[in-house]
C-alpha positions, -999 to 999 in steps of 0.1 A, spaced: 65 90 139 73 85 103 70 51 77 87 48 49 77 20 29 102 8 -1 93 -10 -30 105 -20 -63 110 -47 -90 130 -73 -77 170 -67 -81 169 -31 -81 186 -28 -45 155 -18 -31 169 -35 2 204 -17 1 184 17 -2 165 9 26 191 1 47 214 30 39 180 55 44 180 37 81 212 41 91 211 81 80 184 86 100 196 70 127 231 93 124 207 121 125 197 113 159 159 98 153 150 61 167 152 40 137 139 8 130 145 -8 95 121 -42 87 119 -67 62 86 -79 53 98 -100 19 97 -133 25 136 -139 8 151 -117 27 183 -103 26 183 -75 49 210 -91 70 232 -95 45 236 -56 39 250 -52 72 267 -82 75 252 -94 107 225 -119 118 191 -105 123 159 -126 138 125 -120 143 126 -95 171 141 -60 169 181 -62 170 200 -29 179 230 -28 149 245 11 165 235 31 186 194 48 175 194 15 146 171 -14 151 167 -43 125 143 -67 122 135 -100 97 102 -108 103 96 -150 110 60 -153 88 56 -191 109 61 -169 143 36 -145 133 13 -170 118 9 -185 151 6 -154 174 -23 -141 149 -40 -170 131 -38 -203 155 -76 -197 164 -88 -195 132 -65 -222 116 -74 -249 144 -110 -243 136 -102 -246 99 -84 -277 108 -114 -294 129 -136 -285 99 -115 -303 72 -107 -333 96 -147 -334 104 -146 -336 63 -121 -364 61 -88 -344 52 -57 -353 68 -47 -328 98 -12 -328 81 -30 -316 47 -57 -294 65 -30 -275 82 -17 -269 48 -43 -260 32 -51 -234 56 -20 -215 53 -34 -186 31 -10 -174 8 1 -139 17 -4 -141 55 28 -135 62 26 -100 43 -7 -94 67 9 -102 97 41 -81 85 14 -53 81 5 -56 119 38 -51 131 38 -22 114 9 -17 137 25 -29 166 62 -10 163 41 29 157 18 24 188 45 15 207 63 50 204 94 32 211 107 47 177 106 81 152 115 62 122 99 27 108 117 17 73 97 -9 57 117 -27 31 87 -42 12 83 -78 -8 87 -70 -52 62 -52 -63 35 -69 -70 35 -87 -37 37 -51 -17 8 -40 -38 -14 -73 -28 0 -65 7 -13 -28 6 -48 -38 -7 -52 -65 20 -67 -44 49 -94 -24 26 -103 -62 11 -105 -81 45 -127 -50 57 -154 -53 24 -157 -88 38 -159 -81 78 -182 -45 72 -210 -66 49 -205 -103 55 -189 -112 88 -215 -99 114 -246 -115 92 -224 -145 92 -218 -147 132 -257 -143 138 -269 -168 119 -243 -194 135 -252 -182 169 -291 -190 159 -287 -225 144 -259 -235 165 -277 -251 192 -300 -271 166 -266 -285 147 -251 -295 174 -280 -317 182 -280 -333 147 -249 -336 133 -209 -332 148 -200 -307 123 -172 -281 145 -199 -251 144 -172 -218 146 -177 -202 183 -169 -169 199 -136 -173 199 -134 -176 167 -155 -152 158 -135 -126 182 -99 -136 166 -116 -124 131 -125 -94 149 -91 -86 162 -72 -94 129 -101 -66 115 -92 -41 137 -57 -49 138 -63 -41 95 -84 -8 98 -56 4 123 -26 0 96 -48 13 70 -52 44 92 -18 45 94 -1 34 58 -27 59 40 -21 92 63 -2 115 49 16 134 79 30 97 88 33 76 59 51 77 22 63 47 -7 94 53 -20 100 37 -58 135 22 -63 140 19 -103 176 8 -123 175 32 -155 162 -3 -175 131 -4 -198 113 -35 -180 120 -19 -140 106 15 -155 74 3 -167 66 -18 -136 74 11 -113 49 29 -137 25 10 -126 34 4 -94 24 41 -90 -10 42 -108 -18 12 -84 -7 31 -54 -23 59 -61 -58 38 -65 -57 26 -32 -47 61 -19 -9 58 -11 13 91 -11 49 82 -29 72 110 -21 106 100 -43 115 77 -69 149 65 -65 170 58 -97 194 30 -86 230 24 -104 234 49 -128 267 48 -148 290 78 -130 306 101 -157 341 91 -149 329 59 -166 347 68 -196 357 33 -209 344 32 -246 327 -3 -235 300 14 -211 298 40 -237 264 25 -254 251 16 -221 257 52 -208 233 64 -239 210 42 -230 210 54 -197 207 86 -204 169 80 -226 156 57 -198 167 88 -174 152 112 -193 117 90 -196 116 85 -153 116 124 -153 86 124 -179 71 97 -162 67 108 -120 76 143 -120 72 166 -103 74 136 -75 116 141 -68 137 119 -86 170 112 -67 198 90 -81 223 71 -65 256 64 -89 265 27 -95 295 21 -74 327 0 -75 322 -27 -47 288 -44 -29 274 -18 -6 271 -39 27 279 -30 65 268 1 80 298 21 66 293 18 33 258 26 37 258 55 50 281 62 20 252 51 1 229 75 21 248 107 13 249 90 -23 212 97 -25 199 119 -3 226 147 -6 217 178 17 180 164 18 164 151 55 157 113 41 132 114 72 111 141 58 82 140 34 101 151 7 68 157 -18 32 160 -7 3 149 -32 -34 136 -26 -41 109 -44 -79 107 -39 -100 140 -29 -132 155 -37 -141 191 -45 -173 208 -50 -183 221 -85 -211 239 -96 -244 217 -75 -225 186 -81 -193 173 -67 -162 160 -84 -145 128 -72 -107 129 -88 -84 101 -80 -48 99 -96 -41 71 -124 -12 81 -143 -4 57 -170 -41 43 -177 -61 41 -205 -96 42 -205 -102 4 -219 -77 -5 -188 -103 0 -162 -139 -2 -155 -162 19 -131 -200 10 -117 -217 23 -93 -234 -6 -71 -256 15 -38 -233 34 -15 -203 14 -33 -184 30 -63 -163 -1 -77 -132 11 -98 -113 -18 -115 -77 -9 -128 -61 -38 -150 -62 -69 -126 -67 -45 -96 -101 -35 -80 -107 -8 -50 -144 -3 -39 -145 29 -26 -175 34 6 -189 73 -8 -188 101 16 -225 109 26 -231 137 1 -223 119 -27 -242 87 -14 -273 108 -25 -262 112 -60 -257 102 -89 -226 94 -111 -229 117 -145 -197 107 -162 -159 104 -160 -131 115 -179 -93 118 -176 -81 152 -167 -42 152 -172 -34 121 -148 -65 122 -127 -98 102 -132 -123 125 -126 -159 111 -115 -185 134 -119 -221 136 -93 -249 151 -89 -289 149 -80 -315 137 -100 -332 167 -110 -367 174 -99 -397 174 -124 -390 204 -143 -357 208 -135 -327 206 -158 -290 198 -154 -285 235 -158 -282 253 -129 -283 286 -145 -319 284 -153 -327 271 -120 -311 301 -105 -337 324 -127 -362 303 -117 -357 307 -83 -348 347 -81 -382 353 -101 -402 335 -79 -383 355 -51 -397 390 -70 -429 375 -68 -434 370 -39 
């Protein structure tokens, strides 16, 4: 099965994009099923119809799906927010207020996250197309399952022993709502549920983002980093789509200056992501809605390409041997190196870029080094480890290679 995920700043026809790569795939034969995870959505309105909560079959192989954040609130967080609830009440808070207050902001993009989940184990489809909440709410969405597992790994089962142990002598002195096992075991099942669409979002057989930029200063620099966040959290993007670019029949002196400009904001999206593909769709004469026209749209971007297909193939994070040491590189186009901060903290390596942070669990062999340095290699940030050396031992290995051949002849 394959994902696509689209994102973008808001306004770009991000949706429209989406919709128009769902209905070529599904003309292509493959089970397609196109979902909207922003919370204003509009997906209906390209195809002109009324879509709920549940997958809806537009044509024939084309599914559609708005997704209700109260309905999934309730199938995945009612445990947890009742206990919540008892706990504030216990404290004097209003139930009205306390269920309130425990409506985190962004569930809804966790639960939208699950579906994902839900809609690839159920093999009832070849083709998910995600379209995804404005940018910075996809990229909070796409850091949520590596953030919720810091938290469940370190804290969560040290948490559930120590209210197992002092649970019986609580309850004796006090009517404080101590949190029980089922409790406990929704948390567990909302952290598997995570790890699974991690699994899923970050392999690179199933799963690619696809940028969707207007040829505009502003959209350009948030899709720029857009993709320096993506790639920190390990997240393949495969095409940037440039959306509404002036047609050169436009020949009316008026769109003259705007076709210039155009043309220098084109020019700095190939600078800026290739060799990722950069496909463009022209900006047309009417509102691209109902299937029709979006399939027009389709051929509009896509051309002779399979839109199902992984159209570019890159590793954002990997790590490769050199010399005794190894080299972790991880992509940050775009960065500077006062943007970001990198410690080491035991088998953590913490890497902050601007007002996002990813702590990275090391493989084994590098758990029993040491960071040496870091430096910028074209777009990559590439971390540096080795051991410690051994009393009279240097960094070199060259020497240590003379050592060891000479005490070979000696023996």
């Amino acid at each position: 099965m394959r994902v696509l995920l689209f994102t973008g700043k808001g306004g770009v026809g991000k949706t429209t994009i989406a919709a128009a790569t769902a209905v070529r795939s599904a003309r292509a034969g493959k089970r397609t099923l196109v979902m909207s995870t922003d919370p204003a959505h509009s997906l209906g309105d390209s195809f002109e119809i009324e879509i709920g909560s549940e997958p809806a079959l537009i044509e024939p192989n084309l599914w559609a799906e708005q997704i209700d954040a109260q309905d999934r609130l309730e199938g995945n967080w009612r445990e947890i927010q009742d206990y919540f609830i008892q706990l504030m009440n216990w404290a004097g808070t209003e139930t009205i207020q306390a269920e309130e207050l425990t409506v985190i902001p962004g569930l809804d993009e966790i639960f939208a996250l699950i579906d994902v989940k839900t809609h690839v184990e159920s093999g009832a489809y070849d083709m998910l197309v995600v379209d995804c909440a404005p940018t910075a709410e996809t990229l909070r969405l796409l850091s949520l399952p590596e953030v919720m597992n810091w938290y469940i790994e370190r804290i969560f089962p040290v948490e559930r022993r120590v209210v197992k142990a002092v649970r019986p002598i609580v309850s004796k002195m006090t009517t404080l709502p101590i949190a029980g096992d089922q409790v406990f075991g929704a948390i567990e099942r909302l952290h598997r549920n995570l790890e699974a669409v991690k699994q899923i979002l970050t392999d690179e057989k199933v799963s690619s983002v696809r940028l969707v930029v207007n040829p505009e200063k502003m959209v350009i620099s948030e899709a720029r980093r857009t993709y320096t966040y993506l790639g920190l959290f390990g997240y393949r993007v495969d095409a940037v789509i440039v959306n509404r670019v002036l047609p050169p029949d436009v020949t009316d002196p008026y769109f003259g200056k705007w076709k210039d400009i155009q043309s220098e904001h084109l020019a700095t999206i190939h600078e800026s992501f290739e060799p990722v593909p950069i496909l463009e769709a022209r900006l047309f004469d009417r509102e691209m809605v109902g299937v029709t026209l979006l399939d027009e749209m389709g051929d509009e971007v896509y051309g002779d390409l399979d839109a199902t297909s992984v159209l570019y193939r890159d590793d954002p994070i990997r790590v490769r041997k050199k010399g005794t040491g190894y080299i972790l590189s991880m992509r940050l186009p775009f960065v500077s190196r006062d943007d970001m901060d990198i410690h080491r903290r035991g088998e953590e390596l913490f890497v902050r870029v601007g007002s996002y942070k990813r702590n990275l669990v090391l493989p084994q062999t590098l758990k029993r080094m040491t960071v040496r340095g870091a430096a910028f290699e074209g777009d990559h940030l590439e971390i540096a480890f080795g051991r410690e050396p051994r009393p009279g031992e240097t960094d070199d290995p060259a020497p240590q290679r003379k050592k060891r051949k000479e005490r070979r002849r000696d023996g």
